[in-house]
TIGUDO-947932 format. One line per 3 residues: for each residue x, y, z of N, C-alpha, C, CB. Coordinates in pm, whole numbers, plus 50000, padded with zeros to 5 digits. Atoms other than C-alpha are relative to their C-alpha. Glycine has a CB too. Example, Ala and Ser with C-alpha at 12.3 -4.5 7.8 and 13.67 -1.06 7.14 Angstrom:
2
50089/49881/50000/51230/49550/50780/50090/50120/50000/49901/50003/50125  49918/49881/49994/51367/49894/50714/49923/50109/50073/50041/50046/49858 .
This chain:
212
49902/50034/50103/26383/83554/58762/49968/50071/49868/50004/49849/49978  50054/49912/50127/26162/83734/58472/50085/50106/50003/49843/50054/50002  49954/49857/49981/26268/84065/58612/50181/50003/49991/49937/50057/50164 .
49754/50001/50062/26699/83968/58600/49948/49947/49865/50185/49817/50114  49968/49985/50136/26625/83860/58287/49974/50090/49842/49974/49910/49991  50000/49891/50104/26461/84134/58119/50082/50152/50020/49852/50030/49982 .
49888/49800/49952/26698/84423/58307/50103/49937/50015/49973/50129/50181  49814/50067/50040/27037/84214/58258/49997/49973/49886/50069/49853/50069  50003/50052/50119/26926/84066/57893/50081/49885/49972/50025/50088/49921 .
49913/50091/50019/27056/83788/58007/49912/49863/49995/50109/50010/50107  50103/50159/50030/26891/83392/57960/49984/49969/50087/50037/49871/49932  50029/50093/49850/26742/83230/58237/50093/49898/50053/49872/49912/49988 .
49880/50105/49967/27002/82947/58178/50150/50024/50075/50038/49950/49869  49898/49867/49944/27262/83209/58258/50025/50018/50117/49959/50129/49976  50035/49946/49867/27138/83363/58561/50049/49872/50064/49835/50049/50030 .
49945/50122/49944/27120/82993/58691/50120/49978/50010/49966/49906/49949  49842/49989/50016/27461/82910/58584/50075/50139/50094/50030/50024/49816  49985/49986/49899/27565/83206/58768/49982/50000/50140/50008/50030/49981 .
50047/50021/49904/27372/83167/59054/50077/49870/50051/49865/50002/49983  49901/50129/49970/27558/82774/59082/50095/50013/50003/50010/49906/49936  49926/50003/50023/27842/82913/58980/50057/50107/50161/50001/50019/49852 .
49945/49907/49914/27856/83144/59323/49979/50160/49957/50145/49964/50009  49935/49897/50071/27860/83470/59072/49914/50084/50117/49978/50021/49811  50205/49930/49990/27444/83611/59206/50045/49953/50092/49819/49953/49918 .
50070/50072/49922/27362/83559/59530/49862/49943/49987/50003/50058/50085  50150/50060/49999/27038/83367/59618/49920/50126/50046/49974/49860/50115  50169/49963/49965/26698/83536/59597/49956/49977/50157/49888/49887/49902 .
50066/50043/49815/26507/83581/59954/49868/49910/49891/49909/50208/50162  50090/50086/50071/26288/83265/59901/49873/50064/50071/50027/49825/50019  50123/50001/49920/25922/83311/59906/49923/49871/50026/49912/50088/49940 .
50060/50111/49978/25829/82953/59880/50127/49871/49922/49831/50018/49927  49905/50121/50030/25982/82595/59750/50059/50037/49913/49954/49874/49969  49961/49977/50145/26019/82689/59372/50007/50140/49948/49906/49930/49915 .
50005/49856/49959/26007/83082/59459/50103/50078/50026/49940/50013/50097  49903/49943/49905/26285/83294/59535/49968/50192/49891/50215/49883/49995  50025/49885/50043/26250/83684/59464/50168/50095/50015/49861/50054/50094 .
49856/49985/50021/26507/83891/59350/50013/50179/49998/50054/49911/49840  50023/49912/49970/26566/84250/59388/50131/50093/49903/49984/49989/50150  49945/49868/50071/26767/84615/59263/50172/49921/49997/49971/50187/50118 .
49780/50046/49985/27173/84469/59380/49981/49850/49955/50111/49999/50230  49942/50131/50023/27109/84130/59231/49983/50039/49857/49930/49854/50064  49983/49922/50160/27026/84335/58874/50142/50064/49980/49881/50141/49977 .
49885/49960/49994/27316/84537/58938/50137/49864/50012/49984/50099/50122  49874/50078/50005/27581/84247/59008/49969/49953/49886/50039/49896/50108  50015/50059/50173/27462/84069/58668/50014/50063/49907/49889/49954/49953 .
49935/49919/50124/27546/84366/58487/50155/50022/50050/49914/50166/49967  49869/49944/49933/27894/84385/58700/50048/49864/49892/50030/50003/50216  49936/50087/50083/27961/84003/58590/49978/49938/49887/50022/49932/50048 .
49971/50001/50168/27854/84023/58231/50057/50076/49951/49911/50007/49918  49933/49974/50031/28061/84253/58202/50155/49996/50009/49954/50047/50003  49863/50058/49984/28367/84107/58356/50012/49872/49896/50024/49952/50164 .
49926/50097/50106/28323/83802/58132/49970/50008/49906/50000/49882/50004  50034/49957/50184/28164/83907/57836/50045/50079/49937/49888/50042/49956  49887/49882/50049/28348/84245/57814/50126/49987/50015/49989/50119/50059 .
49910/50022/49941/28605/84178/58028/50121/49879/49967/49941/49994/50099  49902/50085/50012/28682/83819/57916/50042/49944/50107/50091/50046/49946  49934/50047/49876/28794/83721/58249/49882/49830/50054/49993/50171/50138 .
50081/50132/49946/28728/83353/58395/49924/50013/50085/50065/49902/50049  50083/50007/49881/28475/83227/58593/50070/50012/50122/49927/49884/50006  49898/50034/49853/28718/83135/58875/50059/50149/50068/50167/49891/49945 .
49937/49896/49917/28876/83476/58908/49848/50154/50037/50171/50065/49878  50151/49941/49941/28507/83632/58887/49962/50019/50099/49907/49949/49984  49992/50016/49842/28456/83473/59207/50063/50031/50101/50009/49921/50028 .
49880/49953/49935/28780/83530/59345/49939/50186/50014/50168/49960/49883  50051/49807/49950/28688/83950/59282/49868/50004/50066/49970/50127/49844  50142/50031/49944/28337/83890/59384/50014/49980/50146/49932/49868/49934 .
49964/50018/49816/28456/83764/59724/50069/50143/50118/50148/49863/50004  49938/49858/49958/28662/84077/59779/49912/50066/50035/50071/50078/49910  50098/49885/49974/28407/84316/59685/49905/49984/50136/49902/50011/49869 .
50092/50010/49862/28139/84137/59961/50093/49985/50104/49891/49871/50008  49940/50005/49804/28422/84110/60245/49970/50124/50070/50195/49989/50031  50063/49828/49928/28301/84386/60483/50040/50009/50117/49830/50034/50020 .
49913/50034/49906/28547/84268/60716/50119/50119/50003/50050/49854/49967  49882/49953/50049/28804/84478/60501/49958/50150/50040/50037/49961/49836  49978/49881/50029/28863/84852/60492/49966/50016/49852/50131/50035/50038 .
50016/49985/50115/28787/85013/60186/50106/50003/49916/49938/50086/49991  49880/50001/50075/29143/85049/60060/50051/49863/49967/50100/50072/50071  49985/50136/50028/29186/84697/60112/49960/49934/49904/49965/49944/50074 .
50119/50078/50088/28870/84547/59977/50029/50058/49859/49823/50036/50053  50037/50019/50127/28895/84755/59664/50151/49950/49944/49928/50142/49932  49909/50123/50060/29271/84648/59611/50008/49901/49981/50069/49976/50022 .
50022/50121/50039/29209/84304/59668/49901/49960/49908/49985/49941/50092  50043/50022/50091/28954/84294/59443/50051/50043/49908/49914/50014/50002  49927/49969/50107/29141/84489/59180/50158/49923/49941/50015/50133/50032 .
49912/50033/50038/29443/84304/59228/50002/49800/49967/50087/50073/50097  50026/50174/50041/29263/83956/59164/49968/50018/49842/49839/49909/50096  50036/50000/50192/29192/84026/58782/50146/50010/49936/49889/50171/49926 .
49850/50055/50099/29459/83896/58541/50111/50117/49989/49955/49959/49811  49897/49867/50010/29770/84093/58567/50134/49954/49958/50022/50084/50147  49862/50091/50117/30130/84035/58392/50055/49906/50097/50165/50115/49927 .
49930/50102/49973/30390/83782/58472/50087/50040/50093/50055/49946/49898  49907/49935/49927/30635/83837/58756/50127/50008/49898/50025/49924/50141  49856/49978/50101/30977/83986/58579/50096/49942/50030/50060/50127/49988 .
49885/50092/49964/31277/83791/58549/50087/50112/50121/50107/49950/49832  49892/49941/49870/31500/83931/58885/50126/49993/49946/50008/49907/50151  49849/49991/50087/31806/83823/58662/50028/50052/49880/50049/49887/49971 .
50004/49960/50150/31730/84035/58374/50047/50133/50060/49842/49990/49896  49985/49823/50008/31931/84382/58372/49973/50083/49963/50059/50051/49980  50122/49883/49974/31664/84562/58270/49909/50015/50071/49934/50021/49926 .
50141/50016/49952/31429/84440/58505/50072/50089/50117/49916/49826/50031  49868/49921/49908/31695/84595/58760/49973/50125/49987/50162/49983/49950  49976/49869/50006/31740/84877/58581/49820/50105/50022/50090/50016/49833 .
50134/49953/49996/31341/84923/58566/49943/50084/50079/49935/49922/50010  50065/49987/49836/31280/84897/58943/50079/50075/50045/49989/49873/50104  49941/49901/49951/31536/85162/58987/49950/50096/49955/50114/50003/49991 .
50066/49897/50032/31398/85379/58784/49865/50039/50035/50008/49999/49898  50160/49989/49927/31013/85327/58918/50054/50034/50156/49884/49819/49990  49975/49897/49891/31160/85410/59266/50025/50088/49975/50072/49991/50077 .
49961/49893/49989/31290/85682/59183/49888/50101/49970/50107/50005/49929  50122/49871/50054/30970/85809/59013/49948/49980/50103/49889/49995/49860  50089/49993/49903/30751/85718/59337/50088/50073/50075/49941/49876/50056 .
49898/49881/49877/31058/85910/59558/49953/50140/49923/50239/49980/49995  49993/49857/50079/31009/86211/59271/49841/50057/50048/50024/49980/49793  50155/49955/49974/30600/86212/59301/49959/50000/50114/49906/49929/49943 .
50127/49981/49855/30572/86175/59682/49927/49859/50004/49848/50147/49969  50154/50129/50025/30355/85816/59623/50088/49940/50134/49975/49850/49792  49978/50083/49866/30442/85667/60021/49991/49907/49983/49935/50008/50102 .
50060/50108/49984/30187/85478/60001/50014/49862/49886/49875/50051/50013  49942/50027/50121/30253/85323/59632/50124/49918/50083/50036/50144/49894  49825/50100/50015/30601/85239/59709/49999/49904/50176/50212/50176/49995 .
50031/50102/49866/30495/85066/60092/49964/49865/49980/49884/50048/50085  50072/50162/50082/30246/84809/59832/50111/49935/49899/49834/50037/49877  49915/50025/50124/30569/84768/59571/50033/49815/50023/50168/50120/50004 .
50017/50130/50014/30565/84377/59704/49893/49928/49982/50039/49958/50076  50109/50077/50038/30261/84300/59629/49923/50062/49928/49934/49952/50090  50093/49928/50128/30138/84528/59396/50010/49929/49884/50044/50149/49956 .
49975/50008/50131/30055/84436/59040/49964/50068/49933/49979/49921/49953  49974/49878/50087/30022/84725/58893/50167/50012/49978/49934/50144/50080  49852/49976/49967/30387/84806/59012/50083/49904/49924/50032/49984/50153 .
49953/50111/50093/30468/84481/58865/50009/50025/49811/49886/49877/50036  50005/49911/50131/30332/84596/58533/50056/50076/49955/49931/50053/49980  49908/49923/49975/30490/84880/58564/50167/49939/49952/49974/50028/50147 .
49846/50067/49998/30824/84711/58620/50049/49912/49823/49991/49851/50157  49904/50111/50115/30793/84451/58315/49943/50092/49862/49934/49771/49994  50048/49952/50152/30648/84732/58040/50123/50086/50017/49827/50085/49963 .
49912/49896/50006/30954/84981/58129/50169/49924/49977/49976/50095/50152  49843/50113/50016/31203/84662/58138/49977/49988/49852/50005/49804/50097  49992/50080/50092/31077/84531/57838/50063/50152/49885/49834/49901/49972 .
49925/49933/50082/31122/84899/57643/50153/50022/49977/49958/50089/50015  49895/49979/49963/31426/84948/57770/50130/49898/49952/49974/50010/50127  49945/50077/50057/31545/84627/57626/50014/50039/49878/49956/49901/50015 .
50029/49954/50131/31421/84769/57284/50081/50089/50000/49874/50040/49963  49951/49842/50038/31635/85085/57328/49929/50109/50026/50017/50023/49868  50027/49848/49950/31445/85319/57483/49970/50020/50122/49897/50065/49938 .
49985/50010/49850/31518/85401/57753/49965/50145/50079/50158/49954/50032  50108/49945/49961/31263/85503/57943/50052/50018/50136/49872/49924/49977  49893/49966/49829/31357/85702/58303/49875/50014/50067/50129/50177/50029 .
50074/49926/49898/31211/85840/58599/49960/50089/49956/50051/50037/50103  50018/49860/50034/31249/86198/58457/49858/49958/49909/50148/50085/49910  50105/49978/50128/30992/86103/58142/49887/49949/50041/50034/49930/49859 .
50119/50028/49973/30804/85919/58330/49897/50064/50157/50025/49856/49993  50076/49908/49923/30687/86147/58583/49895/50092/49914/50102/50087/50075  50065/49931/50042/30463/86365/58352/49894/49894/49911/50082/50104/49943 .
50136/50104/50038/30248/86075/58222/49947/49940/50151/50058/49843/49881  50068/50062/49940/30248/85938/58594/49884/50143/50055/50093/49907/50102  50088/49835/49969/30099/86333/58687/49874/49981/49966/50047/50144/49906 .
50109/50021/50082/29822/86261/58418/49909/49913/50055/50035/49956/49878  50066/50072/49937/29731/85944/58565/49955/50009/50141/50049/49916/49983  50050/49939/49897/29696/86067/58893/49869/50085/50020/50086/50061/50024 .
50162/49861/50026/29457/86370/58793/49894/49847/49988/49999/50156/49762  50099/50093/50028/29263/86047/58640/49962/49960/50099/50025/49907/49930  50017/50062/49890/29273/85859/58940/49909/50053/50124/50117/49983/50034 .
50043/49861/49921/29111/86173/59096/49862/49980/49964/50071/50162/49948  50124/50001/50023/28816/86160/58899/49937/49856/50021/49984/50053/49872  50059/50137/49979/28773/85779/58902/49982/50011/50158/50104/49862/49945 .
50096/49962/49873/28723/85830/59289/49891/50050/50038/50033/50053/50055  50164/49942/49955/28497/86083/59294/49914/49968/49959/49960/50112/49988  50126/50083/50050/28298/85902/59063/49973/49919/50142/50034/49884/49849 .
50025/50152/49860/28332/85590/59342/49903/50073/50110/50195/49936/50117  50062/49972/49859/28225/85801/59615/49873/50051/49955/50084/50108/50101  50156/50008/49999/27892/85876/59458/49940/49944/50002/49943/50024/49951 .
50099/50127/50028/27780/85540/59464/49943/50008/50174/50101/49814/49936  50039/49985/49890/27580/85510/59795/50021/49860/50091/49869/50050/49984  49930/50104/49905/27689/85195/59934/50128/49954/50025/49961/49906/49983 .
49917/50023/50045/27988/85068/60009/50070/49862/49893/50031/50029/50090  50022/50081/50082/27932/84750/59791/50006/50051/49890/49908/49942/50017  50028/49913/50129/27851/84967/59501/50139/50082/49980/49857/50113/50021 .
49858/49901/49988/28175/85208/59569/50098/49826/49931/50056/50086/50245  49894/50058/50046/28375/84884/59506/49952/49948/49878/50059/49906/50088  50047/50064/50134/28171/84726/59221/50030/50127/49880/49814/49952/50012 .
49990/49918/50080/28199/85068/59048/50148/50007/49945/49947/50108/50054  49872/49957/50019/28587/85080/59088/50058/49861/49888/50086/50023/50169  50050/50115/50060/28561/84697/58961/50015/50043/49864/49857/49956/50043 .
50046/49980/50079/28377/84785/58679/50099/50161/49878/49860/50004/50075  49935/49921/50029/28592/85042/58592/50116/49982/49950/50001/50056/50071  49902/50037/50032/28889/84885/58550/49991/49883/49896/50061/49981/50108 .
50046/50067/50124/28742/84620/58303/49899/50115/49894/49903/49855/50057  50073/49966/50125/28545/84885/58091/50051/50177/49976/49808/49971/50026  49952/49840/50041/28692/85265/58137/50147/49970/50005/49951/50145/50119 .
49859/49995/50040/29090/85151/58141/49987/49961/49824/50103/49875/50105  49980/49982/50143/29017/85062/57734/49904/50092/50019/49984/49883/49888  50052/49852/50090/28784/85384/57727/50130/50077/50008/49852/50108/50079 .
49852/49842/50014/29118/85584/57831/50088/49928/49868/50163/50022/50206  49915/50045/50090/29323/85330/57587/49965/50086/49878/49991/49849/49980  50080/49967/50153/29084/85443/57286/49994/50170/50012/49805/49917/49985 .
49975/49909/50047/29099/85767/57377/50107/50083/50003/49933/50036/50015  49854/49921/50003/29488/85853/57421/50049/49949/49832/50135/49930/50154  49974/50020/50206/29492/85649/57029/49907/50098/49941/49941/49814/49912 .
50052/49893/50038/29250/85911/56944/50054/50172/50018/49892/49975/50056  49953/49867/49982/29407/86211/57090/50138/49999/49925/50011/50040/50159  49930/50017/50071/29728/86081/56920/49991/50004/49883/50031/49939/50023 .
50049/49973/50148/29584/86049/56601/49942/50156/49999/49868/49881/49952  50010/49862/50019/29426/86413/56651/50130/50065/49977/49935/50058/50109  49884/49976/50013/29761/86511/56730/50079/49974/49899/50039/49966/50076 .
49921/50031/50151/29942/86333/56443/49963/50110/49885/49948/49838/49933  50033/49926/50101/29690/86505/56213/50060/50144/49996/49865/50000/49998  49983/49866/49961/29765/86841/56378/50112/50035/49963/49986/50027/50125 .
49853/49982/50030/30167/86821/56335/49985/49962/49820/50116/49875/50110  49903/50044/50161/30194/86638/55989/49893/50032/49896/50057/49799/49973  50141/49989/50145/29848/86677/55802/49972/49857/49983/50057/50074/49806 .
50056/50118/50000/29693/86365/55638/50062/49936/49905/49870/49999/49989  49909/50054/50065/29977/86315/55399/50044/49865/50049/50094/50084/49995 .
């Protein structure tokens, strides 16, 4: 327990608490009051201090992704969707709203434009897609109306991304690790890209108008 708590920096009370809480597995015991703890139980305590300390995310759905990642029952496409698609994601969109309509016509049309099969096969149970659906409804309510056409060259971008966030994944050497990385990724590098498309925008701003 010394050793998770000086390579997580986390409190002994902590560890416990996750450990009760399901987060850690158990230590191989060496005796009654003994249990020893090893390299992947350091690693998950930096996975779920950073889902709830960075991340913010409840205990409950902690577990919930946590369960995913160890099913080894799953495929890898599976396992890491279901774990990705257990962390807080928007609200389903009103079905009687005529933008939400007009939304989901226009997001088919961009997955028919880009080729995405597979994408538009998950469109009932995706929440991304969902997302998707209620950020392009909701502009669109505002007046801007946001298409297929415009949005094909930001989904391009994200793709390339999506490219590298893999190959990162596939250097991890287990497949436990491949999903904790993708995990971990989506609570701490989706705001590194946020912070740095408001940065490249602000470069950009400067670049067109000056600092007037």
């Amino acid at each position: 327990m010394v050793a998770l708590t000086k390579g997580s920096g986390l409190s002994t009370a902590t560890i416990k608490y996750y450990l009760r809480e399901g987060l850690l597995p158990p230590g191989r015991q060496i005796n009654a009051t003994t249990a020893e703890y090893d390299e992947t139980h350091l690693r998950r305590l930096r996975l779920v201090r950073a889902m709830i300390q960075v991340g913010r995310i409840p205990v409950a759905t902690v577990r919930e992704v946590l369960g995913h990642v160890d099913d080894e029952s799953l495929g890898r496409t599976i396992r890491l969707g279901a774990a990705l698609w257990a962390l807080p994601q928007a609200a389903e969109p009103d079905e009687q709203d005529d933008h939400v309509r007009a939304a989901r016509r226009e997001v088919a049309q961009l997955l028919d434009t880009l080729g995405w099969s597979n994408t538009k096969a998950l469109i009932t149970v995706s929440p991304a897609y969902r997302s998707l659906v209620v950020a392009v409804s909701a502009l669109r309510r505002l007046g801007y109306q946001w298409d297929a056409e415009l949005l094909v060259s930001y989904a391009q971008l994200m793709h390339r991304t999506a490219i590298l966030d893999l190959d990162f994944v596939e250097t991890r050497p287990s497949e436990a690790e491949k999903i904790e990385t993708a995990v971990l990724g989506a609570v701490l590098v989706e705001p590194m890209l946020q912070a740095l498309h408001r940065l490249a925008q602000e470069e950009e701003s400067a670049r067109r108008y000056g600092f007037e």
